[in-house]
MIDREN-968173 format. One record per residue (C-alpha): residue number from 1; x, y, z; residue in one letter. Coordinates in pm, 1 decimal, decimal comma, padded with zeros to 6 digits. Example, Ala and Ser with C-alpha at 12.3 -4.5 7.8 and 13.67 -1.06 7.14 Angstrom:
<pts>
1  01230,0  -00450,0  00780,0  A
2  01367,0  -00106,0  00714,0  S
</pts>
This chain:
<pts>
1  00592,8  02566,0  -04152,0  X
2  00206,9  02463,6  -04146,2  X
3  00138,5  02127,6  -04208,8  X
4  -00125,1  02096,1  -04504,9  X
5  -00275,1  01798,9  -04398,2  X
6  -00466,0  01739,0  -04092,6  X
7  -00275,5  01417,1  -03899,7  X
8  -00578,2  01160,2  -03858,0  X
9  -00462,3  00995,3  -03564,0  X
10  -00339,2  01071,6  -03200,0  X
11  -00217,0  00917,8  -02914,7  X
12  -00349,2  01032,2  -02591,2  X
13  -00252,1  00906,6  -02250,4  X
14  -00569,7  00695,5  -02030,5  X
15  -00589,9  00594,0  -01738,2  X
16  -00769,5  00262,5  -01727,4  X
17  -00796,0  00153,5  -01350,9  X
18  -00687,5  00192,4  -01069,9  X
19  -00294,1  00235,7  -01055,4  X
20  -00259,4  00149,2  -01427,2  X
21  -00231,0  00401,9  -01726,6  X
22  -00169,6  00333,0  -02113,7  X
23  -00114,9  00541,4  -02442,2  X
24  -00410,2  00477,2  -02680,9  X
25  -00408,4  00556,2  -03025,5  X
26  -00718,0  00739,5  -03167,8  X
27  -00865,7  00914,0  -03458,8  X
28  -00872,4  01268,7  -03506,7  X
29  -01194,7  01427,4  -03584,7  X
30  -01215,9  01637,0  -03916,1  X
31  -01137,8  02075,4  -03856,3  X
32  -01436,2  02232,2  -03853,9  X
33  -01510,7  02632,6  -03887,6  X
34  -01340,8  02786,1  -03556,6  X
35  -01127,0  02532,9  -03475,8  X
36  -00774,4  02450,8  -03467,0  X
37  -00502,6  02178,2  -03514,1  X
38  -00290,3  02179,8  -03180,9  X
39  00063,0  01930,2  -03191,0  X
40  00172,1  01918,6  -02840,0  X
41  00513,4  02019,3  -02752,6  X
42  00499,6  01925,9  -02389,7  X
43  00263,0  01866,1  -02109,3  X
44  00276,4  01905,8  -01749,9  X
45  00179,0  01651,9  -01485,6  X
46  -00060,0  01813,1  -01190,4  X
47  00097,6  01588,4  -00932,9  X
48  -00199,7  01653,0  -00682,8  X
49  -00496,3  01623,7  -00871,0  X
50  -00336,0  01357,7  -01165,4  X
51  -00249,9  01126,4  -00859,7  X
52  -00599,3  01111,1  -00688,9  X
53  -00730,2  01008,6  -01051,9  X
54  -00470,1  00740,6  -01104,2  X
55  -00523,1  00593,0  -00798,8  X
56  -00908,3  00623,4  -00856,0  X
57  -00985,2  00847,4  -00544,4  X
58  -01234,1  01093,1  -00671,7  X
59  -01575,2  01077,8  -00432,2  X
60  -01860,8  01035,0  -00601,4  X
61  -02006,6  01283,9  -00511,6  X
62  -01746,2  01575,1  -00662,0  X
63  -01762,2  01321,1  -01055,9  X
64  -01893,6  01629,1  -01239,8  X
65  -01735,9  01889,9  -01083,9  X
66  -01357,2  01746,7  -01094,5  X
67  -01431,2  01654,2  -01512,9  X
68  -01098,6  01827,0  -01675,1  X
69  -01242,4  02052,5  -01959,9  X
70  -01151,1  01841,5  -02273,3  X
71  -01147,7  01501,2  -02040,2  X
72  -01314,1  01188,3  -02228,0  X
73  -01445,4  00900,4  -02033,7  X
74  -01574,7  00909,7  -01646,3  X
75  -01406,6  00897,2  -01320,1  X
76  -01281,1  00662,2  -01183,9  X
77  -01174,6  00494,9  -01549,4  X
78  -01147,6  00490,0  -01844,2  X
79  -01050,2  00791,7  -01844,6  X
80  -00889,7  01050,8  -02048,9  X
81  -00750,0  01344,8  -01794,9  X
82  -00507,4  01629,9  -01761,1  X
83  -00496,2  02055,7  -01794,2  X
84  -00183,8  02155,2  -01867,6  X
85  -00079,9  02098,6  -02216,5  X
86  00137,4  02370,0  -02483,2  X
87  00172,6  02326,3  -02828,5  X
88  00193,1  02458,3  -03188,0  X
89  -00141,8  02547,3  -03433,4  X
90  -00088,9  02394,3  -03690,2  X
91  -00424,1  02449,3  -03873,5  X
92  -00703,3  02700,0  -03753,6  X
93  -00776,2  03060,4  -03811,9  X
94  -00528,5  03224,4  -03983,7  X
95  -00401,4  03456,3  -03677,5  X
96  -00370,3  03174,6  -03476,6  X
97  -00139,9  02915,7  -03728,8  X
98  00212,6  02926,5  -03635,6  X
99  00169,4  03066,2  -03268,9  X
100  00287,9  02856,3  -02955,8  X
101  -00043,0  02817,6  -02733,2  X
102  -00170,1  02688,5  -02392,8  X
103  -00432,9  02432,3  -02349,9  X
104  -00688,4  02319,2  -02058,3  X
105  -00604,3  01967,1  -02263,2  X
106  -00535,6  01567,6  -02154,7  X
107  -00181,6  01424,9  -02213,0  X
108  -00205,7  01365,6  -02619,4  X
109  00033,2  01444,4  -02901,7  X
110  -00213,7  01628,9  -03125,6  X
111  -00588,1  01726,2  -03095,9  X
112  -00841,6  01895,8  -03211,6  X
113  -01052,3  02229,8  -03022,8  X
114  -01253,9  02564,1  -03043,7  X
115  -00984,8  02781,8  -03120,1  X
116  -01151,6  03067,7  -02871,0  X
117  -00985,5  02793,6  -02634,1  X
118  -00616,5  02838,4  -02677,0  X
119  -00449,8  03119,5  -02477,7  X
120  -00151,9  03277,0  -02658,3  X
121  00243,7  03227,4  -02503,5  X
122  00366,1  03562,8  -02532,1  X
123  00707,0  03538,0  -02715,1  X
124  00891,8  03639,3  -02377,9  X
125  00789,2  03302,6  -02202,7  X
126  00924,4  02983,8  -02317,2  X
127  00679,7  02707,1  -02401,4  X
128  00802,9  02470,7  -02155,4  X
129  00784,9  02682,3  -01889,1  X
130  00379,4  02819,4  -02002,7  X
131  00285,3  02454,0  -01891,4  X
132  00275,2  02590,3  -01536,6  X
133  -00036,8  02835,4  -01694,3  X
134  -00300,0  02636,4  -01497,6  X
135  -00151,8  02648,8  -01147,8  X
136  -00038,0  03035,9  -01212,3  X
137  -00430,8  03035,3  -01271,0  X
138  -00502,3  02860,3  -00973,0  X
139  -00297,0  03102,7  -00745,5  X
140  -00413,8  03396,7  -00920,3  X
141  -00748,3  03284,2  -00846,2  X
142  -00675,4  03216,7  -00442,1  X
143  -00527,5  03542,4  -00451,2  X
144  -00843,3  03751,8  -00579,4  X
145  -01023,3  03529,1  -00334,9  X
146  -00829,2  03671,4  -00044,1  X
147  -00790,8  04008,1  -00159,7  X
148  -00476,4  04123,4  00033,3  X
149  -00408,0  04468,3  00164,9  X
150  -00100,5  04689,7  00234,7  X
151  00060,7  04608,8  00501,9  X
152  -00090,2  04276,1  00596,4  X
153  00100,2  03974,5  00776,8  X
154  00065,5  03692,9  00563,7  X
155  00187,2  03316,3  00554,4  X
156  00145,8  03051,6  00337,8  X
157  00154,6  02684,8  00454,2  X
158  00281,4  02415,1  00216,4  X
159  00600,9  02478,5  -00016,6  X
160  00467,2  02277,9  -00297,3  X
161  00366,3  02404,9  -00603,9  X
162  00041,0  02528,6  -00506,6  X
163  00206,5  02693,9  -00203,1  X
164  00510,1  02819,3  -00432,2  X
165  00302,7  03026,9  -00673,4  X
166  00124,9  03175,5  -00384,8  X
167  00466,6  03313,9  -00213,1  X
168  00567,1  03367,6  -00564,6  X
169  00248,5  03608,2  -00663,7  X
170  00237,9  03757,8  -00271,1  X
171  00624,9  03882,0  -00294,0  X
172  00578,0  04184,7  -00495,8  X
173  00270,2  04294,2  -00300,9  X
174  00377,6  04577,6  -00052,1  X
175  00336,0  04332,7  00267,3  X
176  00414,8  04383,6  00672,4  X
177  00527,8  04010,1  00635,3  X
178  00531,1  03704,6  00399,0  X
179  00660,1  03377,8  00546,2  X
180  00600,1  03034,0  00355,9  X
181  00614,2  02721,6  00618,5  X
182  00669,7  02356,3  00583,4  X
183  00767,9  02079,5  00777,6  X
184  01059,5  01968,3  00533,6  X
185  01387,2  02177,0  00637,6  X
186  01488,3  02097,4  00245,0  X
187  01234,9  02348,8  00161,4  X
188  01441,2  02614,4  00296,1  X
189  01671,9  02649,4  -00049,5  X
190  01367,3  02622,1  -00263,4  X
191  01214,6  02944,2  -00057,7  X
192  01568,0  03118,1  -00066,2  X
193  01541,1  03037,9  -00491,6  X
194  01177,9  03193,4  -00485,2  X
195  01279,1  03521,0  -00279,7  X
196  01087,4  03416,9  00048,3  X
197  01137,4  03403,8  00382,2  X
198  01116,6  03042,9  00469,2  X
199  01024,4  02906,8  00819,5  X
200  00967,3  02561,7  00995,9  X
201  00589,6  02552,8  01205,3  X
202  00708,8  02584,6  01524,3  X
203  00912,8  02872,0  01441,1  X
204  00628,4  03022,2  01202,4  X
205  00530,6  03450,8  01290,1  X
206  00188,0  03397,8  01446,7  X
207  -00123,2  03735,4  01407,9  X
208  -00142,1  03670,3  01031,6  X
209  -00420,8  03863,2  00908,5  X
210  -00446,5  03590,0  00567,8  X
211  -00313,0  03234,8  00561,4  X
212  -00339,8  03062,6  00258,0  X
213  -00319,4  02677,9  00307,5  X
214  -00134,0  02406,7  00048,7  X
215  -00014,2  02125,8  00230,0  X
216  -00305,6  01903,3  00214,0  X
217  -00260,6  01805,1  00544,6  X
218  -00458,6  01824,9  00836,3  X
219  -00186,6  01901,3  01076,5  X
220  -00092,4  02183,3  00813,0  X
221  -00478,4  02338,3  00849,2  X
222  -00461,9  02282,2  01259,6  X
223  -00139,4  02476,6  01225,5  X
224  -00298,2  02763,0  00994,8  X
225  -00549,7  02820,7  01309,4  X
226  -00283,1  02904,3  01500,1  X
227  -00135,9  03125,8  01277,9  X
228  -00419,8  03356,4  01198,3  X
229  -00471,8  03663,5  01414,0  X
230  -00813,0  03761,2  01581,9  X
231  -01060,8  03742,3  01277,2  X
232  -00788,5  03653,1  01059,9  X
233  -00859,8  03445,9  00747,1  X
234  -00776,6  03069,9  00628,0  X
235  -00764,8  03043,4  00213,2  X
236  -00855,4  02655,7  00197,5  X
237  -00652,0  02533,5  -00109,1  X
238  -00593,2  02208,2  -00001,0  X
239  -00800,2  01927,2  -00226,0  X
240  -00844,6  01647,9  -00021,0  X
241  -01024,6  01422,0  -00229,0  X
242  -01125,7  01094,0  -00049,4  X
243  -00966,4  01159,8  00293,2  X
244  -01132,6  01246,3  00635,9  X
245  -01027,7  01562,5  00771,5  X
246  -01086,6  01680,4  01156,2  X
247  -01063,9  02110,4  01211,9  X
248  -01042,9  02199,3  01570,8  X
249  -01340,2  02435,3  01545,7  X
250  -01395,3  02389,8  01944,0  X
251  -01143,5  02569,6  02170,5  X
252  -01095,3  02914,5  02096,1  X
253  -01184,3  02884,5  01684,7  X
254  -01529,4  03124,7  01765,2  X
255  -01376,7  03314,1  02051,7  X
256  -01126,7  03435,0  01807,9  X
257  -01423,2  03483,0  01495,3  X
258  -01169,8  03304,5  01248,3  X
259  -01263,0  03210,0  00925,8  X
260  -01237,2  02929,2  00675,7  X
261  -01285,4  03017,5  00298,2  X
262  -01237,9  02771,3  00046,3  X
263  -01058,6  02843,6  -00321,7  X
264  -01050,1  02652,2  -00630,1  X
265  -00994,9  02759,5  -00979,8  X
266  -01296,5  02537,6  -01128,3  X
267  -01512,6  03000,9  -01121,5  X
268  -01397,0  03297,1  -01154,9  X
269  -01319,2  03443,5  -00777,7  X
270  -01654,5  03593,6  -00607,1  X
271  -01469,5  03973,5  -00629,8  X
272  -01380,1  03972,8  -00995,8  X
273  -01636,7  03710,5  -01117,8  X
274  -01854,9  04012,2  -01320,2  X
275  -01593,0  04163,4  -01429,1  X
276  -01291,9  03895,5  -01524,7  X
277  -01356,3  03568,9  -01761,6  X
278  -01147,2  03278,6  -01760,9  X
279  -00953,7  03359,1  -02047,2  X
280  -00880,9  03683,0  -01899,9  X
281  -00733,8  03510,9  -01594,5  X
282  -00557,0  03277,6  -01823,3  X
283  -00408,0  03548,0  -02015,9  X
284  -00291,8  03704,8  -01691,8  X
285  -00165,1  03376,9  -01577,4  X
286  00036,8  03309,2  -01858,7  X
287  00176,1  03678,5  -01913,7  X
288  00330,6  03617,5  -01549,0  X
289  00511,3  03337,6  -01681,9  X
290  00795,2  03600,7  -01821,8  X
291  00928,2  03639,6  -01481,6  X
292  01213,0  03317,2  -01480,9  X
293  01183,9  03255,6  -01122,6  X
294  00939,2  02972,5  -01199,7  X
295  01170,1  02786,3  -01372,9  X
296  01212,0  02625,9  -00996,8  X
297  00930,1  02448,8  -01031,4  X
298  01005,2  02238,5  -01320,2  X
299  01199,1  01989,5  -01195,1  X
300  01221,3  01707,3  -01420,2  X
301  01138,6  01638,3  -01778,5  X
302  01026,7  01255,8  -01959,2  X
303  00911,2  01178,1  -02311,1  X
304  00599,7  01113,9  -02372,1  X
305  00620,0  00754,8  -02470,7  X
306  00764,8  00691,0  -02124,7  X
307  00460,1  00838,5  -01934,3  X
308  00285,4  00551,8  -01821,9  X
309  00593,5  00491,6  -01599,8  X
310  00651,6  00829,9  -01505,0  X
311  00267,5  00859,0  -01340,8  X
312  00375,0  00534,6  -01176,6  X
313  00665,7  00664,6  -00981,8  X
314  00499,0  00970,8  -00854,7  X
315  00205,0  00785,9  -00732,6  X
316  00472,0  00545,4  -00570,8  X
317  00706,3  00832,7  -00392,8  X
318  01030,2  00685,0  -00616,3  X
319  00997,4  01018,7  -00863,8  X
320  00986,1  01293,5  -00661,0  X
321  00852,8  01639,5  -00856,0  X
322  00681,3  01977,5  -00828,1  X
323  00624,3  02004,5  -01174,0  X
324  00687,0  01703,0  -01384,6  X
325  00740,7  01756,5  -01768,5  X
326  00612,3  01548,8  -02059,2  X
327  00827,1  01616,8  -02390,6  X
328  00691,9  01517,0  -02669,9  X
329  00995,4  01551,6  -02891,1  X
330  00973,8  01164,7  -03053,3  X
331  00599,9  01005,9  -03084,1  X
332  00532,8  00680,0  -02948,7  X
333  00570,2  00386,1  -03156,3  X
334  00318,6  00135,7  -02989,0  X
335  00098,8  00124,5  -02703,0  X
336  00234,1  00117,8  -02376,6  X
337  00079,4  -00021,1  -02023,6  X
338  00208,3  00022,0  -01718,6  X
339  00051,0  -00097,0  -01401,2  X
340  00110,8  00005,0  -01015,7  X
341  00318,1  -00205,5  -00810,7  X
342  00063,4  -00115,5  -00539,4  X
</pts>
């Protein structure tokens, strides 16, 4: 049922230095014309990205370029951050109340945006699962960057949930050879779950003709060079953030004419920029979704007035996750702080 009365207050999660989040209670701006009334049913934590802005790691340099569509506030805090959030219209166009919806929206239990905004769940993919939407999008993305071809040798280094959705999107392309690689033997049950071959580095098929990189590491991208054939390709997907990097771009790096191409989801891929918006890659992100193989990369759910603590222990190593899950089943009843041990 549709509420008839807009809520006018919200509780959003902030990050408010370094190491140290809170839930903040805030008002709720009036519905305008094209607009809608979203309550959250759950969010999803971007481990990567959500970590380098807790810890308050994002260069200078990248501020403007790494703001979160709907954040509030500027790096490194206050700050009001996050991208993957699903939840229920409650008031908005009239084709739009009722319908279960993703959102390029912070942590917060109800909010208010441009309805041409929301991307539709289709009824065949279940709304905790569409909060993996935005990292579909951002393999979908790598993958139009890349642009691979029948019969093409391919690896993917990193089994994380970058890397994942890679192997995931790659396996029903009519391949020579998918492999993904990482130095964790553990990873080997996760691959067998996804459907893809799974190898350790130094056992890793070599004369790749694309290798798409995810384990933010620089022994990972070293490792990619090696794996690439003679004017084979590196996809770059790794986001560093603060950290110094070395590439081995002396030895035989131009002998071989490899390449280095970075990806991010922030545009549309060069190939399909004139011709694909980001809704439209949302939409096709989301309509993926229906396949339940995913479902491996939600590995852990928390309410939402426990997520303070939760952002905590994954910046700490004690939680470990691909895709952490915020429910948001029972509102907070106060504010709630929670600072780093670090």
């Amino acid at each position: 049922m549709i509420n008839s009365e807009q809520p006018q207050k919200a509780t959003a999660y902030w990050t408010v230095g370094p190491r140290k989040g809170e839930l903040r209670a805030e008002d709720l701006p009036n519905l305008a014309e094209g607009e809608a009334l979203v309550r959250t049913l759950y969010s999803g934590i971007s481990k990567g990205t959500e970590m380098v802005v807790h810890s308050a790691r994002v260069p200078e340099c990248i501020e403007d370029r790494m703001a979160a569509p709907h954040q509030v506030g500027h790096f490194p805090s206050p700050v009001k951050f996050g991208y993957l959030s699903v939840g229920v219209v409650e008031r908005g166009p009239t084709e739009l109340e009722g319908q279960t919806v993703f959102c390029l929206y912070p942590h917060q239990d109800r909010y208010v945006v441009p309805a041409h905004e929301l991307t539709v769940v289709p009824d065949n993919v279940p709304p905790q699962r569409a909060v993996l939407t935005g990292t579909v999008e951002t393999a979908v993305n790598a993958l139009w960057e890349a642009g691979p071809r029948l019969g093409d040798r391919i690896a993917v280094v990193g089994a994380g949930l970058v890397g994942g959705m890679v192997a995931i999107l790659l396996r029903n392309f009519p391949l020579q050879r998918l492999q993904i690689i990482d130095v964790d033997p553990s990873k080997r049950g996760f691959a067998a779950a996804l459907e893809v071959d799974f190898s350790l580095p130094d056992d890793a098929l070599g004369d790749c003709d694309i290798v798409f990189h995810c384990s933010a590491s620089q022994d990972g991208l070293e490792h990619c060079l090696k794996l690439a054939g003679d004017e084979g390709e590196i996809i770059e997907m790794s986001w560093y953030a603060d950290r110094k990097v070395s590439v081995p771009l002396g030895e035989d790096f131009h002998a071989r004419r490899l390449s280095i191409r970075a990806s991010q989801v922030g545009v549309v891929a060069r190939s399909r920029r004139h011709r694909r918006s980001t809704s439209d890659r949302l939409e096709l992100a989301v309509s993926l979704l229906s396949d339940p193989v995913f479902d491996h990369f939600l590995t852990g759910t928390s309410g939402f007035e426990d997520l303070p603590g939760v952002v905590n222990r994954l910046s700490e190593g004690t939680l470990d996750a691909l895709c952490h899950v915020i429910d948001y089943s029972h509102a907070p009843t106060e504010n709630k702080t929670t600072e780093s041990k670090r």
